[in-house]
C-alpha positions as CSV (number, residue, x, y, z in Angstrom):
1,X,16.7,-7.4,37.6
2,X,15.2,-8.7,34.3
3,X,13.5,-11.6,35.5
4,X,10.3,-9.7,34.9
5,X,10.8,-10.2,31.4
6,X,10.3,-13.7,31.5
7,X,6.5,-13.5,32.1
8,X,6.2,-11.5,28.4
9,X,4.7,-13.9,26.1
10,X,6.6,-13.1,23.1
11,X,4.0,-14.4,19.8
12,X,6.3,-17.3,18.1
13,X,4.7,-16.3,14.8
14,X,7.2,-14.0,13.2
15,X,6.7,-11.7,10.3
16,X,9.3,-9.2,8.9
17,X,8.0,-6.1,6.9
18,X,10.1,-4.2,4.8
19,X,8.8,-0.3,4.0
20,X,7.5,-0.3,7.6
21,X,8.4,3.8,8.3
22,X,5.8,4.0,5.1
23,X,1.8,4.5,4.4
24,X,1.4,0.7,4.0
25,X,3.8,-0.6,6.3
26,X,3.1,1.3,8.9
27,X,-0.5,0.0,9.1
28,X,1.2,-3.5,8.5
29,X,3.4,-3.4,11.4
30,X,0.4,-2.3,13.5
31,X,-2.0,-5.0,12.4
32,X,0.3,-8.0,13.0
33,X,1.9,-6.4,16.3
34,X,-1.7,-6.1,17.7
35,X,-2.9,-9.8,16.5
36,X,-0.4,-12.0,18.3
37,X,2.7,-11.5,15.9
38,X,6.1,-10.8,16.8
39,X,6.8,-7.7,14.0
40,X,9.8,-6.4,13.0
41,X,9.4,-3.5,10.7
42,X,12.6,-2.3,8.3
43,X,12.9,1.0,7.2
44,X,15.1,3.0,5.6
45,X,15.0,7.5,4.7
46,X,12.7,7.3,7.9
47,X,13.7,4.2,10.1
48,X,13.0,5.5,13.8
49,X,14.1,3.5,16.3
50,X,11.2,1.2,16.6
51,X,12.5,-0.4,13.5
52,X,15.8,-1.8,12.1
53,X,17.6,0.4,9.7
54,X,18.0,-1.9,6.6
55,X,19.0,-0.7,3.1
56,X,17.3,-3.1,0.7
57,X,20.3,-2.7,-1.5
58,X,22.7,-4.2,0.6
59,X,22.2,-8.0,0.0
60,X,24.4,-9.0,3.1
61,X,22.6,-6.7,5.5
62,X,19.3,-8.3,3.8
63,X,20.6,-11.8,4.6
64,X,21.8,-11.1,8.0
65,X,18.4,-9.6,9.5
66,X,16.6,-12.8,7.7
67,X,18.6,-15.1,9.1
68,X,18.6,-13.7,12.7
69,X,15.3,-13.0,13.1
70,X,13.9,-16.1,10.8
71,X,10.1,-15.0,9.8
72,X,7.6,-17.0,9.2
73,X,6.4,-14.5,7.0
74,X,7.6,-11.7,4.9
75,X,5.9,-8.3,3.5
76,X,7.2,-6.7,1.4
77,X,6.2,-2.8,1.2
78,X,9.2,-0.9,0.3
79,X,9.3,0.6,-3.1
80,X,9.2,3.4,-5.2
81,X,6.3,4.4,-6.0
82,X,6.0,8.0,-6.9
83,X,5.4,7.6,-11.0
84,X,7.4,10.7,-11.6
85,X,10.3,9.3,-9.7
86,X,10.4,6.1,-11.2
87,X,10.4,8.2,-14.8
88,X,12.9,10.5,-14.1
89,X,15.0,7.9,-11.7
90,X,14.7,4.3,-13.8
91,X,17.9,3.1,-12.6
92,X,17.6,3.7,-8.7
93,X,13.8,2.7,-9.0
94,X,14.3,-0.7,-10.8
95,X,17.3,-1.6,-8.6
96,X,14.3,-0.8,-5.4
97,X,11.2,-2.0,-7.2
98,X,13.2,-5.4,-9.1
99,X,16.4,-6.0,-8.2
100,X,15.8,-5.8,-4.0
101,X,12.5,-7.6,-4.6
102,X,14.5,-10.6,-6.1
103,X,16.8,-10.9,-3.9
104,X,14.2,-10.8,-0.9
105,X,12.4,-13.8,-2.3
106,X,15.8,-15.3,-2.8
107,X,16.0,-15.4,0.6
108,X,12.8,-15.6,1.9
109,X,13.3,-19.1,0.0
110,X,16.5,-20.1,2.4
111,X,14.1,-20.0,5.2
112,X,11.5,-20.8,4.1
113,X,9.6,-18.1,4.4
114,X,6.5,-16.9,2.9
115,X,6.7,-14.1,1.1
116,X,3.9,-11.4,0.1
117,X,4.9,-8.9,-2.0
118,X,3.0,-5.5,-2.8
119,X,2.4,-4.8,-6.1
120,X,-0.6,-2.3,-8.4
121,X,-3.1,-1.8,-10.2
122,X,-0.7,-0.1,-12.6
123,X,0.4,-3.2,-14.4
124,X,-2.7,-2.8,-16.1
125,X,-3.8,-0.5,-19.4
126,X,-6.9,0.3,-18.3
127,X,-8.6,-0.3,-21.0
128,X,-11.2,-3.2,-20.2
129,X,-11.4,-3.2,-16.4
130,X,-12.5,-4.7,-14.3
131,X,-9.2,-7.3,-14.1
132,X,-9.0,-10.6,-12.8
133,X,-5.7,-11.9,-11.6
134,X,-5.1,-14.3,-15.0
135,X,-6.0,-11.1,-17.1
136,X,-2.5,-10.2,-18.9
137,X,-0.9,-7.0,-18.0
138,X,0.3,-4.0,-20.0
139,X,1.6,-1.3,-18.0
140,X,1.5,2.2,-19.7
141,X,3.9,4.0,-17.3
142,X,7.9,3.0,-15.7
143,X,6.3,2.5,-12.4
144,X,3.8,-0.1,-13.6
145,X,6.5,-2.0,-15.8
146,X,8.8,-1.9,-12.9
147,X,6.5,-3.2,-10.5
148,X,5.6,-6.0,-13.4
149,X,9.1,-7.1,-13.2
150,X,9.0,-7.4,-9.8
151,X,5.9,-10.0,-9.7
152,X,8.0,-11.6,-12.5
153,X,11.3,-11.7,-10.5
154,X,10.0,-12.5,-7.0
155,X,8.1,-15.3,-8.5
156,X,10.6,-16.6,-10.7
157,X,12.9,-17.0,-7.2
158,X,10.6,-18.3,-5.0
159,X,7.6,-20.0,-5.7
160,X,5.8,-19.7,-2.7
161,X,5.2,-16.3,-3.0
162,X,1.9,-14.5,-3.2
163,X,1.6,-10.7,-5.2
164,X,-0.7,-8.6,-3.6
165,X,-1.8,-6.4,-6.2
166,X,-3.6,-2.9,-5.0
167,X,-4.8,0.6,-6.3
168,X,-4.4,3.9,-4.8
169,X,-4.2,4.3,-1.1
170,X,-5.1,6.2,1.7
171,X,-4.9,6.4,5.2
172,X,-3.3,7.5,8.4
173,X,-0.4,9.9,6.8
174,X,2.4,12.0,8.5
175,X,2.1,14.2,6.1
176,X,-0.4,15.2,3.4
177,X,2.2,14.6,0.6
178,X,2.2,11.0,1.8
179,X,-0.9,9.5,-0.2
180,X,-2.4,10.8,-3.8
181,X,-5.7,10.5,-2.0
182,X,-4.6,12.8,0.9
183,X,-2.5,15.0,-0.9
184,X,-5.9,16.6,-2.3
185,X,-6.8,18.1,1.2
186,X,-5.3,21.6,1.0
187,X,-7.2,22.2,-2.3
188,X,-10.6,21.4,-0.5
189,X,-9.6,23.3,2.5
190,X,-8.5,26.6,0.8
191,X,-12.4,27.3,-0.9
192,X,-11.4,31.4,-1.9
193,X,-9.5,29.4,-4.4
194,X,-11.1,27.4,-7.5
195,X,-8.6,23.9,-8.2
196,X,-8.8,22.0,-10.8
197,X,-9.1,18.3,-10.5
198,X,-9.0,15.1,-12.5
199,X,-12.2,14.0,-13.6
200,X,-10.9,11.6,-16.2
201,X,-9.2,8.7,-14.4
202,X,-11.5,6.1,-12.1
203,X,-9.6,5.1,-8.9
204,X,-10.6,3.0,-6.0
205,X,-9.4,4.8,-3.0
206,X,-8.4,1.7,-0.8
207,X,-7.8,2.2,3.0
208,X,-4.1,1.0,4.3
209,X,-5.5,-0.9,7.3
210,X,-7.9,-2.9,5.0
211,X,-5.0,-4.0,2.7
212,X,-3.0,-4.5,6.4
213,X,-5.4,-6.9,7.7
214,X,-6.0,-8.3,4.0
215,X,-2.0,-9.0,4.4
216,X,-2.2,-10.5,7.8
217,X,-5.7,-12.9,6.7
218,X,-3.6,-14.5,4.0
219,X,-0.9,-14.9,6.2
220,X,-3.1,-17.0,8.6
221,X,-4.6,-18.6,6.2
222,X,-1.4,-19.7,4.6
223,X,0.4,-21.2,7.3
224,X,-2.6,-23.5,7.5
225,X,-2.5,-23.8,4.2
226,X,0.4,-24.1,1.9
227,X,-1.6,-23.6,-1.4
228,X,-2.4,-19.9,-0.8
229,X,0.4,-18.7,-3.1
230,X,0.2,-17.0,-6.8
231,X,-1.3,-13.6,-7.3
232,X,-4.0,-12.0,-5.9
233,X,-6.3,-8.5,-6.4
234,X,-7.8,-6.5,-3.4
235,X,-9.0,-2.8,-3.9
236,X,-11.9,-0.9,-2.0
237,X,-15.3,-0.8,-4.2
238,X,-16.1,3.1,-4.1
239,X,-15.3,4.2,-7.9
240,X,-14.1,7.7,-7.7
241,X,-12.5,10.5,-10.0
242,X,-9.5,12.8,-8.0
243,X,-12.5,15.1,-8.2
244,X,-15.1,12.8,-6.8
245,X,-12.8,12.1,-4.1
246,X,-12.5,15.6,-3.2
247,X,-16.1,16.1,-3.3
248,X,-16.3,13.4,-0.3
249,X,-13.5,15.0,1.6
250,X,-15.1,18.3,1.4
251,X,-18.5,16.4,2.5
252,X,-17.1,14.5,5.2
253,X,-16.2,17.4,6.7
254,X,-18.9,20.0,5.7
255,X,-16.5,21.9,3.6
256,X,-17.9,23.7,0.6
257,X,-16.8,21.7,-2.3
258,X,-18.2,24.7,-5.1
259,X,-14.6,26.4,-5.9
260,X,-13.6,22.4,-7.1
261,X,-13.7,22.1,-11.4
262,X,-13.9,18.7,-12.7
263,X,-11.7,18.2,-15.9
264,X,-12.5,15.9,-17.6
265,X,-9.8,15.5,-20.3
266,X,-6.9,12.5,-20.1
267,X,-3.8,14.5,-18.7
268,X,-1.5,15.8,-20.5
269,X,1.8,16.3,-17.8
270,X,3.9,13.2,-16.2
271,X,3.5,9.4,-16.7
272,X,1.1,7.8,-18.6
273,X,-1.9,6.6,-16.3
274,X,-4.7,3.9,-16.9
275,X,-7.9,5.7,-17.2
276,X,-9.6,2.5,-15.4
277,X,-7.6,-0.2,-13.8
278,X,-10.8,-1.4,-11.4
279,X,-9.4,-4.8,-9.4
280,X,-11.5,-8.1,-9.5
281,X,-11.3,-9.4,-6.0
282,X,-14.0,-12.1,-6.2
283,X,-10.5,-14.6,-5.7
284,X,-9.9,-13.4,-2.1
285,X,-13.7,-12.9,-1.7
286,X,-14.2,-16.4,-1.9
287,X,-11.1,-17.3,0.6
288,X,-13.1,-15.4,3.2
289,X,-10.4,-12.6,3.4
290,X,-11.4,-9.1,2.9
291,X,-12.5,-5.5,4.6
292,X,-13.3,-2.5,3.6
293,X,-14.1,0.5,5.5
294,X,-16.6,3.1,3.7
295,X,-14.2,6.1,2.2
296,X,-16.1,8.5,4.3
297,X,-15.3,7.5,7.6
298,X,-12.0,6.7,6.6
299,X,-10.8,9.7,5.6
300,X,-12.6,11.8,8.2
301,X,-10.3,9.3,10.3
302,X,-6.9,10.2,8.5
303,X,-7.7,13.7,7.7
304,X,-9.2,15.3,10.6
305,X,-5.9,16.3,12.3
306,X,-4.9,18.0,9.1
307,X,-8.4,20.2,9.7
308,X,-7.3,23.8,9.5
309,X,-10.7,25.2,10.3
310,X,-10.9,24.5,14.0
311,X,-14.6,25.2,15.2
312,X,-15.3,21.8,13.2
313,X,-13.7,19.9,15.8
314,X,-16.2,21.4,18.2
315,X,-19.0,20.2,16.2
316,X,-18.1,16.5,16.0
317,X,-16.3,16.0,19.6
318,X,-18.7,17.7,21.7
C-alpha cells in the first residue's frame, strides 16, 4: 500500500538545475535537496537515474520538463567549459553555452521562473582586476566570448534573470580530470618526477559547495525579494598560481612539494587566458550572501580519496 507516502512532506519550493551529473551541479542539487527544496537535477553524457535525462538542445523536451515540473527557480550549470573544446568545437559549444541558454530563459519567462545562470571570470582581459560587475568585459579566449553571449542572450529573454559570474573551481570530483584545480594531483603525488607548473596566471580556487549555497542564498533571498536580479560576482579570496595551488595540495597532505618548477612565463599552447581576472564580490557581500571554506581543508576534503600513498590515511583517521 502507498498510503505511507502521504506523510512525506514534499518542500513546495521547486528548483530545476540543469548540468546536475556535473562539478557544480552536483553540489547544487545537494545543497537545495538538503535545505527544504524539492530538486530536480537534468543531466545529460552522465544523467544516472537520480536525474532526468534532458538534452538542452531539444527545445520541446526543454519545454515539456518546465512545464511539468514548474520551478520556482532555475540553475543553470550545463555548459561547455573545457577552453580547448570550445576552440576546437565553436559550433557545438555556442549552440550549449548560447543558444540552449536562450532558450532556457525563454521559458523560464513562461513560468515565471527565476532563472540563475552560471557564467566566468573569463569574460574578463585580465588586465586591471579586480572587476566589479558594471566593469565592461573583453574576453580573450572562445569560451569567455561564448559565455559573454550567453549573459547577453539569457538577459535579453528574460529580465528577471540573475548571472552568476565565478572563477575556477574545485571540489568533490569523480574523477581528477573533472576540475583544473584537481586535475594537478597526480603531478604532486608522483615526487620521483619534477612537473612544471604555471606560475604566471592568478586564480581564485573557489569551492563548488560555496558557489551551491551562494546559488541557493540568492534564491531565498529573491523570492522575498523580486529586485535581486542583474549580474553578480562570487569567487574564493586565496590568490593562487597553478603552482601555488600545488604547493598547498602537496602541504595539505604532507607531500613533498620540491620536484614542482614554477614557470613563470604567459603560456604559449591552447586558448588565450587572462593573466588576472580576480572577482569583486563586495555586491553579494553586502546582500549578506556569501561562504567560503579555506582551500586547505577543502581540498584535503575532495582529494583525500584520490591519496595513492596510503599510510597517510593512518595518520589523520587514527
Amino acid at each position: 500500500k502507498l498510503d505511507v507516502l502521504e506523510d512525506v512532506d514534499v518542500p513546495s519550493r521547486r528548483v530545476l538545475i540543469t548540468g546536475a551529473t556535473g562539478l557544480l551541479g552536483r553540489a547544487v542539487f545537494k545543497e537545495f535537496n538538503e535545505n527544504n527544496w524539492n530538486a530536480v537535477g537534468c543531466g545529460y553524457r552522465r544523467a544516472q537515474p537520480r536525474f532526468e535525462q534532458i538534452n538542452l538542445l531539444d527545445s520541446i523536451a526543454v519545454h515539456d520538463i518546465i512545464h511539468d515540473f514548474q520551478p520556482h527557480v532555475i540553475v543553470h550549470c550545463a555548459a561547455e567549459r573545457r577552453p580547448d573544446v570550445v576552440e576546437s568545437q565553436p559550433d557545438a559549444a555556442s549552440q550549449l553555452n548560447v543558444a540552449a541558454s536562450a532558450n532556457l530563459a525563454k521559458e523560464a519567462a513562461g513560468v515565471g521562473a527565476f532563472l540563475i545562470y552560471i557564467s566566468t571570470d573569463y569574460v574578463f582581459d585580465g588586465t586591471s582586476p579586480p572587476y566589479k560587475e558594471t566593469d565592461v568585459p573583453n574576453p580573450l579566449n572562445l569560451y569567455g566570448k561564448t559565455k559573454l553571449e550567453g549573459e547577453k542572450a539569457v538577459l535579453e529573454n528574460n529580465e528577471e534573470t540573475a548571472v552568476l559570474r565565478i572563477p575556477v573551481l574545485y571540489g568533490e570530483v569523480e574523477r581528477l580530470e573533472e576540475s583544473a584545480v584537481t586535475v594537478m594531483f597526480d603531478k604532486v603525488q608522483f615526487s620521483n618526477k619534477s612537473a612544471n607548473m604555471d606560475h604566471w596566471q592568478q586564480r581564485f580556487p573557489t569551492n563548488v559547495k560555496d558557489v551551491a549555497a551562494v546559488c541557493r542564498q540568492l534564491a531565498e533571498k529573491r523570492m522575498l525579494d523580486p529586485s535581486i536580479k542583474g549580474t553578480f560576482h562570487w569567487s574564493g579570496n586565496e590568490q593562487m598560481t597553478k603552482y601555488e595551488m600545488a604547493c598547498a595540495i602537496a602541504d595539505a597532505f604532507n607531500l613533498p612539494s620540491s620536484h614542482l618548477r614554477p614557470i613563470t612565463d604567459s603560456p604559449v599552447v591552447g586558448a588565450l587566458r587572462p593573466k588576472n581576472a580576480q572577482l569583486d564580490c563586495s555586491k553579494l557581500e553586502m546582500l549578506g550572501i556569501g561562504q567560503r571554506t579555506p582551500f586547505r581543508a577543502g581540498i584535503r576534503e575532495s582529494l583525500w580519496p584520490f591519496l595513492v600513498d596510503k599510510r597517510w590515511r593512518q595518520t589523520v583517521f587514527h
